[in-house]
N, C-alpha and C positions, 0 to 999 in steps of 0.2 A: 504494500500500500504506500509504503515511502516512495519506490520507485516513482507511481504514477506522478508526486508534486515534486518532485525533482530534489528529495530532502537527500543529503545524507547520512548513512546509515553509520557509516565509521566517522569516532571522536576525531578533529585535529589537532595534531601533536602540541601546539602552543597551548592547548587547550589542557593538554593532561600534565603540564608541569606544576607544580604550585608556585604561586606569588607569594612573596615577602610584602605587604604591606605598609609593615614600621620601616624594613630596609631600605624603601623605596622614598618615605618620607624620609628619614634622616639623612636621605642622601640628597635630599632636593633642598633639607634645612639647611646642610653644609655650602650647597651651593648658591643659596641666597647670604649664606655669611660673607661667602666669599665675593660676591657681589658689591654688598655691602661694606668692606671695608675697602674696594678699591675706591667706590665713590666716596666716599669719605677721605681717603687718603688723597685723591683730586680735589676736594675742596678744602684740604688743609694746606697743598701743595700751594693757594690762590695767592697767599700774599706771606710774609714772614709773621710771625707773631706781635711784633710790635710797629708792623702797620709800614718801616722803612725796606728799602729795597736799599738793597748797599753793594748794588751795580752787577749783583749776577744776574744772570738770562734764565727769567723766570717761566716757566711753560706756563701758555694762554688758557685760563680752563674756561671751558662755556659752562656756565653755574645751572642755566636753567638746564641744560642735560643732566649734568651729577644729580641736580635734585628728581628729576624722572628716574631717574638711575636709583638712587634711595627710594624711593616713595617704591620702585617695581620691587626692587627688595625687599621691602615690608610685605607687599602683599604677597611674596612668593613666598616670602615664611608666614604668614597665616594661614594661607594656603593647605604649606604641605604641614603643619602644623595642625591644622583640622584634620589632615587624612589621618596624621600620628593619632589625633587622638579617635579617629571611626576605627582605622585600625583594633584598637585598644576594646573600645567597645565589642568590635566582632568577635575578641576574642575570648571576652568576658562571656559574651551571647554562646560559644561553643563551647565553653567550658561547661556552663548552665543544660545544654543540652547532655552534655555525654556525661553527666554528675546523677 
């Protein structure tokens, strides 16, 4: 009866391996750190601390990108921050079951 709607009958292989959830969040947390402290380090790179330039050749940063660049950061770790925490849930949820 599969045959006739065109279903398949055999699983696909992506399908039979298991996901890591939390691995996949913490991996996406690390990469919004890491995000995040380059655009930051771009906006601290903007002027000396005390506001003097004392003649070296300062790189131009464009501020309104760093801050797009922060602000994507942010939401890239709530983001994967949220999944850390669905993760978490699911697995609370499968425990419950096989208990």
């Amino acid at each position: 009866m599969c045959s006739n709607y065109g279903l398949k009958s055999t699983t696909n292989p992506a399908d039979s391996k298991e996901m890591d959830l939390s691995a996949i969040a913490i991996q996406g947390l690390q990469q919004a750190d890491a995000q995040l402290e380059t655009a930051a380090a771009g906006i601290a790179s903007a002027a000396s601390p005390d506001g003097s330039n004392d003649g070296t050749n300062l790189d131009v940063v464009d501020l309104s990108s760093e801050m797009v660049a922060l602000m994507a950061a942010k939401n890239e770790f709530l983001v994967n921050l949220t999944t850390l925490k669905t993760a978490d849930d699911i697995q609370k949820s499968v425990i419950d079951l096989t208990a």
